[in-house]
N, C-alpha and C positions, 0 to 999 in steps of 0.2 A: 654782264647778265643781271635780269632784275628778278630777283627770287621774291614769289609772294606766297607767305602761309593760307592753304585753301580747308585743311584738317589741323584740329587741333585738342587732344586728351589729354585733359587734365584731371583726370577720373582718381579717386583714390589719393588726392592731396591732401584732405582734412584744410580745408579752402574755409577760411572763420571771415569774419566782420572786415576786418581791415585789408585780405586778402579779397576778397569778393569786390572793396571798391574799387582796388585798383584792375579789377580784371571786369569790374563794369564799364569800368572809362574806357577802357586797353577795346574791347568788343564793339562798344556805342560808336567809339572812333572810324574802325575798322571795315571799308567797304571792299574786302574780299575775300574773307571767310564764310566757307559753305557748311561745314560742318565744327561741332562743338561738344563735345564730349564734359559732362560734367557728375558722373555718376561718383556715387558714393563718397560724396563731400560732405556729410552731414550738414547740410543747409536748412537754415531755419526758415521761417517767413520774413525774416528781415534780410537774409543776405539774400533769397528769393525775388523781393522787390526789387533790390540793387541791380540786379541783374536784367528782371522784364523789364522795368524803364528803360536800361541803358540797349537792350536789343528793339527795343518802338523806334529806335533809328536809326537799326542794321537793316536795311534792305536786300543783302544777299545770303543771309543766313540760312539754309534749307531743315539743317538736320540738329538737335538738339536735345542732346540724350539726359535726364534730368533722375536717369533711374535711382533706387536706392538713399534717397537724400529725406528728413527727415521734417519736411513741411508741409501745413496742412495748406490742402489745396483751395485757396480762394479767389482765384481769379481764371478770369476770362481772357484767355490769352489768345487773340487772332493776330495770325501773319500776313 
């Protein structure tokens, strides 16, 4: 059997700089997760960026919970 992750919370990990690149790569890579849970990670604008580049080339991404994180919002994020 071929198990593919379609949800994924990682809400509430305290997700900093070095943890965000590796979870930009892990996402950008990744064409079969639908939803992403990433609240309360206190993310800045920089592990922010990390993250919206690397989803400009997830194509199946739907749901993406960004609540509670602590960056100011300066971008124009179209899916």
């Amino acid at each position: 059997d071929n198990h593919v992750l379609l949800n994924l919370d990682i809400s509430w990990c305290s997700i900093r700089l070095l943890g965000a690149k590796a979870l930009a790569k892990a996402i950008g890579d990744n064409n079969k997760l639908v939803s992403l849970n990433l609240s309360s990670n206190s993310f800045t604008n920089d592990t922010l960026e990390l993250i919206t580049q690397s989803l400009s080339r997830n194509m199946t991404l739907c749901d993406l919970n960004l609540h509670g994180n602590q960056f100011i919002c300066r971008y124009d994020m179209k899916f």
